[in-house]
N, C-alpha and C positions, 0 to 999 in steps of 0.2 A: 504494500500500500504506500502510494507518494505520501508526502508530506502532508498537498495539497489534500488529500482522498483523509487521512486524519484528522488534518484540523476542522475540515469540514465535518466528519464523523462525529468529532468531540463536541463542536456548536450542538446539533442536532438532539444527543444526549444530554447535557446539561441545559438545553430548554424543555426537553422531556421532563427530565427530572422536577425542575422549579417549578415548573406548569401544571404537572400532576402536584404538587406540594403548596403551594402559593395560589393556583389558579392563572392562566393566561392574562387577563385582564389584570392583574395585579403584579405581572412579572414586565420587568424591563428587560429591553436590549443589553443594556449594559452592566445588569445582572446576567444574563445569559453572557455574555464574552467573560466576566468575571469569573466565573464558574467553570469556562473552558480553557482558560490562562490566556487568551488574546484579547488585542483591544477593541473597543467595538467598531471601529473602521475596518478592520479583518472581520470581525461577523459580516457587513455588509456587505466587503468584496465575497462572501459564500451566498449570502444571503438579501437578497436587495431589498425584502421587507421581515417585519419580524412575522406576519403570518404563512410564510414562505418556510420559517422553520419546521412546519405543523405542517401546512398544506403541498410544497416542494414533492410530486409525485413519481419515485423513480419505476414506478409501474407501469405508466402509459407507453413508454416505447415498449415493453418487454409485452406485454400485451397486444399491440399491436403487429407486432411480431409474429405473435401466438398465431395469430386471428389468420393472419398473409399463409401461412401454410397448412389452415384448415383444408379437406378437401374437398375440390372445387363444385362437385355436384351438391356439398351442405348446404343448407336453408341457411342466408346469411344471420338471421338471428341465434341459431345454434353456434354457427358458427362463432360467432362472436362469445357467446356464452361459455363455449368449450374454449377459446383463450384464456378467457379470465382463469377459467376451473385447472388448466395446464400450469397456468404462471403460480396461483395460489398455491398447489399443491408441491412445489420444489422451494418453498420459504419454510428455514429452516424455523423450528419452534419459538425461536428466543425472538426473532423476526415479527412472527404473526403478533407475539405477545404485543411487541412493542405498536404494529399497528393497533392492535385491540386499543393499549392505552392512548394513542393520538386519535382514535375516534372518540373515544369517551373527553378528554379535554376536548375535542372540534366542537360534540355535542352540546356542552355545558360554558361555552364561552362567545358571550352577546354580540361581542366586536370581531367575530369571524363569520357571521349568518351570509351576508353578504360575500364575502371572500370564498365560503364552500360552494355556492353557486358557482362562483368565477371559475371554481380548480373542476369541478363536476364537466363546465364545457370543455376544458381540454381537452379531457375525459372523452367526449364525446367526436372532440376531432379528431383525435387517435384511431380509436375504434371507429370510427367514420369514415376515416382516410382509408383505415385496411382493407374495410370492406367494399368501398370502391377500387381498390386497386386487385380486388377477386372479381371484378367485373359487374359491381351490386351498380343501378343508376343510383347516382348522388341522394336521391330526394329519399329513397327508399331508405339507404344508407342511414343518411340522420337519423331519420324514425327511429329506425333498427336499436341503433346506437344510443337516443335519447332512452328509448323503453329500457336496453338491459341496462343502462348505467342509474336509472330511477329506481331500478325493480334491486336495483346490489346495493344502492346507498340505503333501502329501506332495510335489508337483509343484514347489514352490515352493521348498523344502528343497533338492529334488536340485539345481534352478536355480544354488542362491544356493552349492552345495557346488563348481559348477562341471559338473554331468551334464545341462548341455541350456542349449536358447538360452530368450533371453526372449521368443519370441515362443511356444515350446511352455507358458511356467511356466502363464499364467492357465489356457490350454487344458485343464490337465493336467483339472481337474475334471470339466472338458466331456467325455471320454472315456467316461466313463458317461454322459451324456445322450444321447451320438449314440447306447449300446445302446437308449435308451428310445423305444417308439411311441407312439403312440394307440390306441385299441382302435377297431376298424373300425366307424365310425357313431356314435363316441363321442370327437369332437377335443378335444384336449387331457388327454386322462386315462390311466391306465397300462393298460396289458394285465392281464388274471388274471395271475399267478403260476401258474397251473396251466397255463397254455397258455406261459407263457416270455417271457422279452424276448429278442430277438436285435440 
């Protein structure tokens, strides 16, 4: 690990830490650099804002990732759903824990309501991008991409409140994909609406 890849790591931790202890709203930047032994000019250069230590998602590329070498006759909301559930499932325990605890401080801190929206869209450009680059049209893609990313932050929430294990949270989104088929003679794409998903 650089330097760089440490001190960054160390920030990350010690606003963990004070956040869960303190509460976010009540912790400063320059309590967080304090805590990691840099000044808070070094926080900034890792971190351009302080909700950026909490929300900063190194998930979206790996994800998107996932998603790109789903196979190509998948329903794109599966496929999308089977990213998440591939990337979840190789975070080592100590990992997940840590996300569990940056959802519960996201959840319980007034001055991020706004900011998880914001990091939700990336969220959704990602997984948006992928799936048009599997050949989904764009418009469909959003969709796609807004549902499973609405249906995981709900899953995700109950997870981190203590209402399910972590192996159900990434799933959670996936529960809409498993209603999704193909339409017969037409792999990978959604049923009418008029005829139903089941």
């Amino acid at each position: 690990m650089s330097r760089y890849d440490r001190t960054h790591e160390a920030l990350r931790t010690a606003a963990l830490e004070l956040f869960a202890a303190q509460g976010y709203d009540a912790t400063t930047t320059a309590t967080v650099a304090e805590r990691a032994g840099v000044s808070e000019m070094t926080l900034f250069r890792h971190f351009a804002t302080k909700e950026a230590l909490l929300l900063e998602d190194a998930f979206d590329p790996a994800v998107a990732a996932a998603v790109r070498v789903r196979p190509p006759q998948e329903h794109p909301m599966r496929a999308a759903a089977e990213g998440i559930r591939a990337v979840w499932r190789q975070l080592p325990e100590d990992q997940v824990e840590s996300v569990r605890e940056r959802i519960r401080i996201i959840a319980g801190a007034k001055g991020l309501h706004g900011a998880i929206e914001r990091n939700s869209r990336a969220t959704v450009d990602a997984l948006g991008g992928a799936l048009c680059e599997r050949g989904t049209p764009r418009t469909e893609a959003r969709v796609t991409a807004s549902a499973v990313v609405a249906g995981l932050s709900v899953a995700l929430l109950d997870w981190a409140g203590g209402g399910g294990t972590a192996e159900a949270a990434a799933p959670g989104a996936g529960r809409t994909a498993g209603r999704a088929r193909p339409r017969p003679g037409h792999p990978g794409r959604p049923m009418s609406p008029r005829r139903g998903l089941s």
